[in-house]
Structure formats: C-alpha cells, structure tokens
C-alpha positions as CSV (number, residue, x, y, z in Angstrom):
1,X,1.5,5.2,5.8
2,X,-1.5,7.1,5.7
3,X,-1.9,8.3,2.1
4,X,-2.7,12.1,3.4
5,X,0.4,12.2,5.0
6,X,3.3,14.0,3.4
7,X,6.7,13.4,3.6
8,X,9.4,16.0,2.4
9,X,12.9,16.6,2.9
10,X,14.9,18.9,2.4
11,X,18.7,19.2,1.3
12,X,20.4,21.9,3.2
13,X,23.8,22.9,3.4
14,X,25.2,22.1,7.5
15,X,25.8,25.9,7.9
16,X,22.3,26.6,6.8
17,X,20.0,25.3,9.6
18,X,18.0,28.5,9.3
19,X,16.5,27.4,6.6
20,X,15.9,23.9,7.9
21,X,14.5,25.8,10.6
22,X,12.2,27.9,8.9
23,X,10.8,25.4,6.9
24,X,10.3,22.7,10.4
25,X,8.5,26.3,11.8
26,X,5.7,26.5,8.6
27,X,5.2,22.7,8.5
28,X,4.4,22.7,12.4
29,X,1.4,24.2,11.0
30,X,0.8,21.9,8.5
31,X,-1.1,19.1,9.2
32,X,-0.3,15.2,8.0
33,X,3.4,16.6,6.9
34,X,7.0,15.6,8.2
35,X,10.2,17.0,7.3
36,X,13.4,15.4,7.1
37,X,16.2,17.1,6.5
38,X,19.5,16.0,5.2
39,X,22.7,18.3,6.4
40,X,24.8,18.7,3.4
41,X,28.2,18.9,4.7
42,X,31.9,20.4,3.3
43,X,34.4,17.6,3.1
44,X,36.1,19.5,6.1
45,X,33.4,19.6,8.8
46,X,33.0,16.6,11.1
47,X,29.6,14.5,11.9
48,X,28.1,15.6,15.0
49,X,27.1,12.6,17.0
50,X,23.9,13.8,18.5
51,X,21.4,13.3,15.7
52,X,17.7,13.9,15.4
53,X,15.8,10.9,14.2
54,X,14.5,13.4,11.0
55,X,17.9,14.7,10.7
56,X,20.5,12.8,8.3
57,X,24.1,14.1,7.5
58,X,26.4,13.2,4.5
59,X,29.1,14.9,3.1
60,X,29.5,16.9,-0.4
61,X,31.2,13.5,-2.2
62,X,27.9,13.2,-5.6
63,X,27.7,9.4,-6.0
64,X,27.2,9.0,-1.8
65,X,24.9,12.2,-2.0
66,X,22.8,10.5,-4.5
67,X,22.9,7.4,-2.4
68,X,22.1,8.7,0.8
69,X,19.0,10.7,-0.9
70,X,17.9,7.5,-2.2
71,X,17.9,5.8,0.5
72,X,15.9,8.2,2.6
73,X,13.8,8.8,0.4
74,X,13.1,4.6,0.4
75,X,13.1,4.2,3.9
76,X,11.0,7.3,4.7
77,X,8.8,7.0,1.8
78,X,9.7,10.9,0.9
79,X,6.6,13.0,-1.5
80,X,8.9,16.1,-2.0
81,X,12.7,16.6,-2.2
82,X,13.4,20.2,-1.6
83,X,16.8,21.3,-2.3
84,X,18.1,24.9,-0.9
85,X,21.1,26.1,-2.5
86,X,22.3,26.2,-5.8
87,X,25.1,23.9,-6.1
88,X,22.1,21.4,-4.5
89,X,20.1,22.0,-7.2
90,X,22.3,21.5,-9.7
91,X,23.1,18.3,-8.3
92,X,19.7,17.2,-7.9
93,X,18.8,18.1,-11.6
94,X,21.3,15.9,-12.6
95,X,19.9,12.4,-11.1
96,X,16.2,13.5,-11.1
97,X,15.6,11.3,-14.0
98,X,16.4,8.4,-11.9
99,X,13.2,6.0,-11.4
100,X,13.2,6.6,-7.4
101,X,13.6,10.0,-7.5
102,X,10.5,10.6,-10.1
103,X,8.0,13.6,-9.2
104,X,10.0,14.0,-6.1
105,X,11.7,17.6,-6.8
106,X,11.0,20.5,-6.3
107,X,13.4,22.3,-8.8
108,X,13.1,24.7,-11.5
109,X,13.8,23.9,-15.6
110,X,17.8,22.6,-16.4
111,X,17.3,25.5,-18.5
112,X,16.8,28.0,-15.2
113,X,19.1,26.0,-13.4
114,X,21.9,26.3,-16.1
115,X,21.4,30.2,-16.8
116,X,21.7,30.9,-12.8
117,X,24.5,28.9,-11.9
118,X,26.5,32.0,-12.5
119,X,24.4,35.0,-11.4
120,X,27.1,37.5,-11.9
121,X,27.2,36.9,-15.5
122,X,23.7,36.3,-15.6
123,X,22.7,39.5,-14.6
C-alpha cells in the first residue's frame, strides 16, 4: 500500500446509510482515501446478500463487533476508525486500548463519552 493512501472506515448503524453516504460523497474528493464502512446491524434485521466490496455487515453482539473491526482493520490495513453513533462510540472506547486498534479512533475523551451517554440528564 502506497503510504499516502488512507484508509478509514466507518461504523454506522444499518438504518443510517446517510451518513455512510455523506461521508463516501466528501472522500470522493479526497484524493489517496478509501472508505469502508461496516453496517452495524440490530439483532432483528437480516444480512442483505448483495454486498459492496467496501461494505461489511455484522450484527450488535460486542465480542463479534470487536472481532469483525479487527479484522477489517487487518485485512484492509484501516488509518482511521470512525464511529457514528453513540452507543458505537461507547463501544469503541471500550477496546481502543487494544494493540490493533492503536491511533485508529476517532473518538472523544471516556470522560466526554461517559457525560453524553445520557444527554437528557446531561443537559
């Protein structure tokens, strides 16, 4: 891999391919970068079988999410892991200290991500 180019995915929940979409619309413009995006899915929505080759799907269950980020990130030799919702956040704050995720997210403080877990309260 060229050392200029810049792989990132991004952790999306299934129902939110806007975002995924957004994001694939900016890095068109950016040159030597490839996004991958892994559908984050509930336990109750089905697989689709018709996959893009930079799109990956697992469901909601921690240890395989953490596995199947891992592995992506291995295969696809990922720069940047870009979670988009809270609860993906949260989750990726947790194994961030894991030696193949290092300097790969793109995540606020614990402390941030504690205090806005519950934005009601918060504000």
């Amino acid at each position: 891999m060229d050392k200029s180019q810049r792989n990132i995915l991004l952790l999306v929940p299934y129902l939110s391919n806007r975002c995924a979409q957004g994001l694939h619309n900016i890095s068109s413009n950016l040159e030597n970068t490839t996004v991958h995006v892994l559908n984050v899915l509930d336990k109750s929505e089905p697989i689709s079988s018709s996959l893009n080759s930079k799109n990956y799907y697992e469901h909601t269950n921690q240890n395989t999410l953490t596995e199947k980020i891992a592995e992506i990130v291995a295969n696809q030799k990922i720069s940047q892991i870009i979670p988009t919702k809270d609860p993906l956040v949260l989750h990726c704050s947790q194994i961030q200290s894991g030696p193949e995720f290092k300097d790969k997210f793109f995540i606020p403080s614990k402390q941030i991500i504690s205090l806005l877990q519950d934005k009601q309260q918060t504000y």
